[in-house]
N, C-alpha and C positions, 0 to 999 in steps of 0.2 A: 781428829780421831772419830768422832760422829758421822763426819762422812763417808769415813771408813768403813765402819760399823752400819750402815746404812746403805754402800754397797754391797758390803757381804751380805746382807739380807734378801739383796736384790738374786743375787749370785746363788744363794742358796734355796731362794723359789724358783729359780730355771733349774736348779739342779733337781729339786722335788719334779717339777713337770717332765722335764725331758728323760730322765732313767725309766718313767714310768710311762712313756710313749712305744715302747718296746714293745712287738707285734698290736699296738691297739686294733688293727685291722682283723686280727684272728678273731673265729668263729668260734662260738661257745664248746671248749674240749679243754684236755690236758690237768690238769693238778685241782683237783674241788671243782670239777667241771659241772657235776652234780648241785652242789649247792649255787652256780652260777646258772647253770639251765635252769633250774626252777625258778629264780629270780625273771630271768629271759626272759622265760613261759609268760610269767604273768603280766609283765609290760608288754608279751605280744599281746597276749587273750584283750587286754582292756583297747588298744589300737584296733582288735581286727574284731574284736564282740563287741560286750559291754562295756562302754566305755566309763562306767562307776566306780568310783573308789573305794565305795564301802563294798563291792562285790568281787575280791579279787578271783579268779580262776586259774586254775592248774590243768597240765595237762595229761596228766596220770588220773584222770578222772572216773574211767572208766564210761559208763553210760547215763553218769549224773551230772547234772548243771556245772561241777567244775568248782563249786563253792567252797575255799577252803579255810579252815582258823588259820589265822596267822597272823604275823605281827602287823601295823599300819604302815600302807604301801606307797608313802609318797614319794619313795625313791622311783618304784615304776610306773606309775602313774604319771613322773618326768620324764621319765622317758619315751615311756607311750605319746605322752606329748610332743616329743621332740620327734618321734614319727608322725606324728598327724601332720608337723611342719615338713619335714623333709624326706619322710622315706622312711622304711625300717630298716634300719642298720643297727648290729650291737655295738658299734663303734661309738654313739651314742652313749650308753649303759657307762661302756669303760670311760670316755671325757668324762663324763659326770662324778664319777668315782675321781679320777688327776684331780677335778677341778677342786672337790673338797677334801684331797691331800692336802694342795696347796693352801685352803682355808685352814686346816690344820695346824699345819707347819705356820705361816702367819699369827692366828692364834695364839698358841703355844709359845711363840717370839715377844708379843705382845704382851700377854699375861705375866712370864717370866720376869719379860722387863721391868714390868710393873712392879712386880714383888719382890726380887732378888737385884738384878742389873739386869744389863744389855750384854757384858760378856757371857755369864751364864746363859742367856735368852740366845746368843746366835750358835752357841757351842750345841741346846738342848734343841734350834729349830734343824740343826746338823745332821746329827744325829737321828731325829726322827725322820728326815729325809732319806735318807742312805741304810739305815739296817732295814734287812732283807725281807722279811717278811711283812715289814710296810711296804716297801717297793712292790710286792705283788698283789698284796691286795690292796694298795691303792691304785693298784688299775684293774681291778677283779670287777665283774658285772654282780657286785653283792650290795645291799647298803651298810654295809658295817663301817666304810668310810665317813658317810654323810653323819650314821649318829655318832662318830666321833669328831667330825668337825660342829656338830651342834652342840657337845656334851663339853669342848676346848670355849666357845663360844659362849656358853649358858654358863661357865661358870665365871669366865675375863666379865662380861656384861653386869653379874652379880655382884662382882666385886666392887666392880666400878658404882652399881648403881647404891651399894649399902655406906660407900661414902659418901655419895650425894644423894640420899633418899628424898629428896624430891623428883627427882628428875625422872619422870615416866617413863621417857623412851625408854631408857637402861631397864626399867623396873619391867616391861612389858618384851622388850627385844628378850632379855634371861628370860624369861618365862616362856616364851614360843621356842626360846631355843633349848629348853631343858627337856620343856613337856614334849617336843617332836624327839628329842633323843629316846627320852622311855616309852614313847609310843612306836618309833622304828624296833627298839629292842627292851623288853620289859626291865632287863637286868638292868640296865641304865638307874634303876633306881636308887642304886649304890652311890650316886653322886649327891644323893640328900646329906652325906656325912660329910666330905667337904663342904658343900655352902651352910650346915649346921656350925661346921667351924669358925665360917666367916662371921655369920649370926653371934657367935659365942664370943668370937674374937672385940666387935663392935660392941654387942650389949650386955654381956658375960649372962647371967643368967635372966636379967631381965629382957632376953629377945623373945619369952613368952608373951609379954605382955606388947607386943607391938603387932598390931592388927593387919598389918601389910607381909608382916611375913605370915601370917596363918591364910591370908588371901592368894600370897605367891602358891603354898602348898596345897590349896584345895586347889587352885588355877591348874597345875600337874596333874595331881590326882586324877580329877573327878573325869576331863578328858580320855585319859588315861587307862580308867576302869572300865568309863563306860564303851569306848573301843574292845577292849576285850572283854566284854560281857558281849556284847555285838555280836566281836568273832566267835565267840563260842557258840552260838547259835545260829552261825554259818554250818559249824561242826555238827550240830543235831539234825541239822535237813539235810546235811551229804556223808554224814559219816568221816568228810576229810581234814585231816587236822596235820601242822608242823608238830603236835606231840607239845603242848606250849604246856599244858596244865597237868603231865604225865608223871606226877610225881611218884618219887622212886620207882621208877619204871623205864625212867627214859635220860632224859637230860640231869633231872635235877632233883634233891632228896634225896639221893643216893650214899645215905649216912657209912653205910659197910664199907664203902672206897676208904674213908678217910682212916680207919687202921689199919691201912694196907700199906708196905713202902713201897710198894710199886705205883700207887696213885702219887706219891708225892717225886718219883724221878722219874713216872711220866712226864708230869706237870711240868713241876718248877726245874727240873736239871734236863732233859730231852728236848720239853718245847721252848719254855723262858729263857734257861740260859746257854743251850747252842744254838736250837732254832731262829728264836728272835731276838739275842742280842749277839748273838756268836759267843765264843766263852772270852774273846779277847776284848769284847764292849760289857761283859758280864762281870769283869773286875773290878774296871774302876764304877760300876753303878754300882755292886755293894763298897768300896769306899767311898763315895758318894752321900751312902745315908749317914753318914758319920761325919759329914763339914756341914758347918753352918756358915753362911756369908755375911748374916748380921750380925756377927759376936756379941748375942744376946743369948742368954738361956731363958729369958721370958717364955711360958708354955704356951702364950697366945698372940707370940709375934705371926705375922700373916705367912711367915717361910714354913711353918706347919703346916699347910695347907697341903704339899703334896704330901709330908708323911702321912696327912690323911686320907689322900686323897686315894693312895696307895695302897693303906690300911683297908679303906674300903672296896680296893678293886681284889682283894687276898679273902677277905669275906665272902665278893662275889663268887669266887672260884671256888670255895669250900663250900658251897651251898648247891652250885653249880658244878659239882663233881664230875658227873659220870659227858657230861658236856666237856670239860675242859679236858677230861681225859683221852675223850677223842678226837677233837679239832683241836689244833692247835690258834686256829684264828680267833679263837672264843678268848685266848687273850691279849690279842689286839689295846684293850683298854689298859691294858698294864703299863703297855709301850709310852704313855702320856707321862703320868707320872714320872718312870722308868726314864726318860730321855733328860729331865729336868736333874737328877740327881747325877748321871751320864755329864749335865753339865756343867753340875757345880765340882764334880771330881775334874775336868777337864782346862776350868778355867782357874783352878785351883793349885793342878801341877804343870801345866803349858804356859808359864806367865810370858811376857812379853817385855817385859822388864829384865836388863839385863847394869852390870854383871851379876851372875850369879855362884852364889857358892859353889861348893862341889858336890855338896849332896842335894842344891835343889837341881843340878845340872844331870846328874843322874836318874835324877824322880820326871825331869822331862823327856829325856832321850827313853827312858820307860813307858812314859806314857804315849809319846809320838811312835812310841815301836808298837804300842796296842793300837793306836789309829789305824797303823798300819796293816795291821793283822785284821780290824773291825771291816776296814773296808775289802783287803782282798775276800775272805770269810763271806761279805756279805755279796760279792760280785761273783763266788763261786757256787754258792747258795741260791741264788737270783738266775743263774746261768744253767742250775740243774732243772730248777723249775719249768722255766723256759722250754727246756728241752720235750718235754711233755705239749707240746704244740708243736703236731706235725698236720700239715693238709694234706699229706698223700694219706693220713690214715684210713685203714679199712674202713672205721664206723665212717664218715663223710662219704666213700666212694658208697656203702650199704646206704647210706641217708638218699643217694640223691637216685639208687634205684627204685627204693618204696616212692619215691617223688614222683617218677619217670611211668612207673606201672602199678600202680595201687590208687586207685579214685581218692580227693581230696577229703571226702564226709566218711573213709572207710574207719572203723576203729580197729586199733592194731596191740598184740601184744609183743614187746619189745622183750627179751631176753638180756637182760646186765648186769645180773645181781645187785636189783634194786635202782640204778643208774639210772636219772630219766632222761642223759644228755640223748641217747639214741631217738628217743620221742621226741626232743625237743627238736634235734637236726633234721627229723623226719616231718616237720611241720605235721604232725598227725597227734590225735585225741587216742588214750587208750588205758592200756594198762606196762606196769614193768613188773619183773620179776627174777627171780632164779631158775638156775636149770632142775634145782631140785624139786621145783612147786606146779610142771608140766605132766601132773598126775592127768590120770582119765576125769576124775571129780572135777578139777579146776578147770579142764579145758570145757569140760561139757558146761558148765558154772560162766564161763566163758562165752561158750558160743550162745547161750541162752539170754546174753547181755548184747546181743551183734557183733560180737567180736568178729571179724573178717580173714586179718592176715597174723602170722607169727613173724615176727624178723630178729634176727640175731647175728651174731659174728662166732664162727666157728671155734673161736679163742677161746670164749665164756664156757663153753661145756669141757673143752680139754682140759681147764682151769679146774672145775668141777669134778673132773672125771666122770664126764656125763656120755660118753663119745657115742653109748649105743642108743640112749636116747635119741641122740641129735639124729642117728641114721633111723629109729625105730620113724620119727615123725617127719622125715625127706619120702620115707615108702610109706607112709599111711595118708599122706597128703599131698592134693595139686602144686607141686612147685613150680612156683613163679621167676624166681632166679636163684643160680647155686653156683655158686664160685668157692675157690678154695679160701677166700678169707670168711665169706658171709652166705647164708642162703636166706628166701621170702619163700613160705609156704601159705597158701589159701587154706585154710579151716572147713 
């Protein structure tokens, strides 16, 4: 049976890597192509400028250095690397993302086992392979992969290391692996309530008084802070910021969503439970929070660990409002938790043991019908995505004209409604924008910065209902190419 269980493991990390090989070759576009191009941007900028980690660069810069706040980039900074060895390719970007799926999914099997079993552990590394919204951004050119394989990582390592607290390694591996998660993504900090549980679970209330954990959390911290006090003084010399400290304004503090019922069937009913688990894996993970596999009701058996873990990624997202209300990849961290209870509901009514009665034969033909449904759901979800990756599209045929006739050092303003994938494909520094912000102020604001070219795709203004602009600025300026999907006009 071990070996069993021990192929299936094998079987279910080729199945994480290979569904997630699908177009890896495509060029930065299609579904969040935005939040992957700015990622791009900046593992180009550090390969083809500065090659510094502390200085990451963007390319919506306008006519300043590029400097922008943002979370810590050692996602592209690996990558940048891995072009210094080989090339620039974004092929690159997305391996790196497979790779720490698969870390993931491992992980996640690992830890499981450790605390529950090994059937829950292959049922929950299953599952987090195969629903959809893992599958694509674990081959997205984003780091949200890496700080969840750091954040699977940093908490299996803690675990391990507070039963054997001596042992450094563990004691030091969790800590690089927690402190890179909340330095790739600050919200990671939600993960102090789980390893608090662990703490609580081993020393109940006296884990105060043990000096190694007050050293693990400043060890987090103080890197932590002191990175984004850094980045934020990237933000005071260029003005350019991800919006990270924008509160109620942007991402996060946005208290007014949460009386709203439309932030909560945003959220938890649109993106959590058809998005990323389908509604047919969204069943049995709420009967899920309801089995327990140790038939203990002790409150500080270690199988609490995802109700907190869970707990705390529900915190994050209620704090994190007007964020989660709009990406739905912002709850990416849910899916960890989320897949663990996916398999204790799984390994609970799919026994394997037979004969069985008649109503546990019922409770499995039920639940193999929701497999069934989980995986078509999440292959036709995966399949639409996808679709949104075309290379005949205009914006690439427009990319490689500004390439073709516009000087490499030209600065350009790109028309996308805010979109920087067309600057990014344009390998050009500049600005983005809407159709509606090509007032006479702004372009002159513009040209007074050296702005050189406008490029756009004729779509973005029909979109807008901008159509006489578009023609107002084809006859008030040298144009350089005009086709019916995109025109270049010189300034």
């Amino acid at each position: 049976m071990n070996h069993i269980l021990k192929k299936s493991l094998l079987l279910i990390l080729l199945l994480t890597i290979s569904v997630r090989l699908y177009h890896i070759t495509f060029p930065i576009a299609g579904w969040h192509s935005w939040r992957q191009s700015d990622t791009a941007a900046i593992a180009r900028n550090f390969f083809t400028e500065e090659n510094n980690i502390l200085y990451p660069r963007i390319d919506w810069r306008g006519s300043t250095p590029g400097y922008v706040e943002t979370e810590f980039q050692i996602y592209t900074f690996t990558v940048a690397t891995a072009y210094t060895l080989f090339g620039e390719n974004e092929v690159f970007g997305r391996l790196f993302s497979v790779f720490c799926a698969a870390g993931t999914v491992f992980g996640i099997y690992l830890l499981v086992k450790k605390i529950i079993d090994e059937t829950v552990a292959k049922w929950s590394a299953f599952f987090y392979a195969v629903l959809p919204l893992n599958i694509y951004y674990g081959r997205a050119f984003m780091p949200e992969q890496l700080m969840l394989m750091c954040s699977v990582w940093g908490v299996l390592l803690f675990d391990r290391w507070i039963d054997a607290p001596s042992n450094l390694k563990l004691f030091f591996g969790s800590l690089c692996a927690i402190t890179l998660a909340t330095l790739i993504k600050l919200p990671a900090l939600y993960l102090g309530l789980p390893l608090l549980f662990l703490c609580w679970n081993k020393y109940g209330s006296g884990f105060v008084r043990q000096p190694t954990i007050w050293m693990y959390a400043a060890g987090v911290l103080l890197p932590t802070g002191a990175w984004y006090y850094h980045a934020h003084q990237l933000k005071a010399a260029t003005g350019l910021t991800f919006g990270i400290w924008e509160m109620g304004t942007d991402k996060w503090g946005n208290t007014e969503l949460l009386t709203t019922v439309k932030f909560y069937n945003d959220v938890f009913f649109k993106n959590i439970a058809e998005r990323h688990f389908t509604y047919a894996a969204f069943i049995p993970f709420i009967v899920g929070l309801f089995i327990t596999h140790t038939h203990t009701h002790t409150h500080t058996h270690k199988e609490r660990l995802f109700d907190f873990w869970l707990i705390a990624v529900v915190i994050y997202i209620l704090i994190v409002a007007r964020g989660n209300q709009v990406h739905e990849y912002y709850q990416l961290p849910l899916m960890i938790p989320g897949v663990v209870f996916l398999g204790k509901s799984f390994a609970a009514f799919v026994p394997k043991e037979s004969p069985l009665n008649r109503r546990k034969k019922i409770l499995r033909y039920a639940f193999l019908f929701l497999l069934a449904g989980t995986l078509m759901l999440s292959f036709l979800r995966v399949e639409k995505v996808f679709n949104g990756e075309q290379i005949e599209s205009t914006m690439f045929q427009l990319a490689e004209s500004v390439k073709a006739k516009t000087p490499n050092e030209s600065l350009i303003i790109t028309v996308s409604e805010g979109n920087p994938v067309l600057l990014y494909n344009c390998c050009r520094k500049g600005w983005t924008c809407s159709p509606g912000t090509l007032n006479e102020d702004y372009l002159n604001e513009r040209r007074s910065d050296n702005a050189k070219y406008i490029v756009a795709e004729k779509e973005v203004f029909v979109r807008n209902h901008q159509e006489q602009l578009m023609q107002k600025l084809l006859m008030s300026n040298t144009v350089v190419d005009d086709t019916d999907g995109y025109f270049i006009i010189a300034l």
